[in-house]
C-alpha positions as CSV (number, residue, x, y, z in Angstrom):
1,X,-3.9,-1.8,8.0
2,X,-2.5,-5.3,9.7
3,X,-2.7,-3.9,12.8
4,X,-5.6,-2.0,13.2
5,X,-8.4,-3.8,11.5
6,X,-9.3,-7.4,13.5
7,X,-9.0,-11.1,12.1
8,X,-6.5,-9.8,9.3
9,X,-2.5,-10.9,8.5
10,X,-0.3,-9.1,6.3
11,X,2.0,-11.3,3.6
12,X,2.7,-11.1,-0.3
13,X,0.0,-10.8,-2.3
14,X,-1.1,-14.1,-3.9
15,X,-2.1,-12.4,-7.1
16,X,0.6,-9.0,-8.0
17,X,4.2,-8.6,-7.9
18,X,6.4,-10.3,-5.4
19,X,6.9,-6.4,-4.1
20,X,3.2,-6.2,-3.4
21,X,2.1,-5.9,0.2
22,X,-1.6,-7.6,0.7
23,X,-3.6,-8.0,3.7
24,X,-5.8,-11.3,4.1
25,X,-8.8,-12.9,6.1
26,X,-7.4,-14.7,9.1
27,X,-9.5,-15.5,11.5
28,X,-12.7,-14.3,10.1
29,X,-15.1,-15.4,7.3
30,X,-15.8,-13.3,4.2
31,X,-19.1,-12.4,4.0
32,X,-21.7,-13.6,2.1
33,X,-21.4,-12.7,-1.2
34,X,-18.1,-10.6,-1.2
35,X,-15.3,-11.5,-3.9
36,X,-12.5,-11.0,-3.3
37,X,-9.2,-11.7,-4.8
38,X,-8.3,-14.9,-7.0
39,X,-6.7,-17.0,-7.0
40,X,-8.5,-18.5,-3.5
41,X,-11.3,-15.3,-3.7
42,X,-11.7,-15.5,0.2
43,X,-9.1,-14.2,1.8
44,X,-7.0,-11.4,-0.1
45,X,-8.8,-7.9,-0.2
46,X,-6.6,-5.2,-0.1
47,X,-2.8,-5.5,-1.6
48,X,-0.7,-2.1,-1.3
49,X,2.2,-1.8,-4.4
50,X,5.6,-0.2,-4.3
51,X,4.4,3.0,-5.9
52,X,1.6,3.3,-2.9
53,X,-1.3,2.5,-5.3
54,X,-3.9,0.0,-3.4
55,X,-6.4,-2.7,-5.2
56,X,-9.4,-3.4,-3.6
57,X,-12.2,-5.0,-3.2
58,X,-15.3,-3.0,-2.6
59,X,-18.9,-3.2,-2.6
60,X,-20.3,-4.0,-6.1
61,X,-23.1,-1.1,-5.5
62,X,-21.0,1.4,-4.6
63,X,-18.2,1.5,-7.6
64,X,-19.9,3.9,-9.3
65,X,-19.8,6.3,-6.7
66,X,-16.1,5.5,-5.7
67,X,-15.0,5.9,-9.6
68,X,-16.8,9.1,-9.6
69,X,-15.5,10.3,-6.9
70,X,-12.1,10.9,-9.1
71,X,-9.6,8.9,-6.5
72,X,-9.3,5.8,-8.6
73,X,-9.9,3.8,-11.6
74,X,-11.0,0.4,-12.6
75,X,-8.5,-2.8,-12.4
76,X,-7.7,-3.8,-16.5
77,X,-9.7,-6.8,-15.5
78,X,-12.5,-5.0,-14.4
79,X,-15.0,-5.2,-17.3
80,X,-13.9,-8.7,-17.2
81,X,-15.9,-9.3,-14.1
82,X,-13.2,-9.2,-11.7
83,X,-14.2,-7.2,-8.2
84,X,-11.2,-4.7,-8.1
85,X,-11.1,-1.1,-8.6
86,X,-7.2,0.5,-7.8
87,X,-7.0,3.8,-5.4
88,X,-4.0,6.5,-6.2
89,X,-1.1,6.5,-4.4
90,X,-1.5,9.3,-1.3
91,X,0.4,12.2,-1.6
92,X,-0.2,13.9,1.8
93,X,-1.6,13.4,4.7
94,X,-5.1,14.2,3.7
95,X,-5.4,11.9,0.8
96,X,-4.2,9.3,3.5
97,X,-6.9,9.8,5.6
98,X,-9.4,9.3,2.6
99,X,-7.2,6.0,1.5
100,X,-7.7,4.4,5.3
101,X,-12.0,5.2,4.6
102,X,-11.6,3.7,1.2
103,X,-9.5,0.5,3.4
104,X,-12.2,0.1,5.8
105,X,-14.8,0.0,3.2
106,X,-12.9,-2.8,1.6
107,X,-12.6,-4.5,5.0
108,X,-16.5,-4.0,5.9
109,X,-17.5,-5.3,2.5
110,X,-14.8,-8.1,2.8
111,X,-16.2,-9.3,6.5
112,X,-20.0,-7.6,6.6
113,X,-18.4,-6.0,9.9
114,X,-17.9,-2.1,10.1
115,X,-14.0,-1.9,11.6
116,X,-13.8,-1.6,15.4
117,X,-11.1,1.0,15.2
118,X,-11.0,4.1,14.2
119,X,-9.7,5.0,10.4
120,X,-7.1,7.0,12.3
121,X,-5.3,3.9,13.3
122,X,-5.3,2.2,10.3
């Protein structure tokens, strides 16, 4: 994810464990609108845990679909009004594929930009 996706920087989540990897807003804005993560809400988006379960942020109007679609849950602070919805740990390669989609959605709501790489590289 830190590499491949523009105007991000990896580090330790601000929010999780210590053991929680988290990617942030560097050089770009959020967009308009987007929350993300407390405690700042405009940088963290994504955080990877040790187990290799992912909380993200992600477009409001399209949780339902994503919680539908079976390949995650909503965060226990969810109904609470906090934006995060948590994506199962991969187990194989195809499910990885699906998790770097599910990352670039996260990043496209998070900036209003679609990714200028491909998935693939993520």
């Amino acid at each position: 994810m830190a590499t491949a996706l523009p105007g991000i920087v990896p580090g330790r989540s601000e929010i999780s464990v210590p053991s929680t990897w988290a990617v942030f807003l560097s050089d770009v804005a959020p967009a308009e609108g987007a929350r993300l993560f407390l405690p700042r809400g405009n940088a963290e988006f994504a955080h990877l845990h040790a187990d290799g379960s992912l909380h993200l942020a992600l477009d409001p109007a399209g949780h339902a679909a994503f919680l539908a679609s079976g390949w995650g849950e909503k965060h226990p602070y969810y109904d609470r009004g906090v934006n995060v919805v948590m994506f199962y740990a991969p187990r194989d390669q195809a499910e990885l594929e699906v998790a770097k989609k599910v990352i670039a959605a996260s990043y496209h709501y998070a900036t209003g930009r679609a990714p200028t790489v491909t998935t693939a590289a993520a």
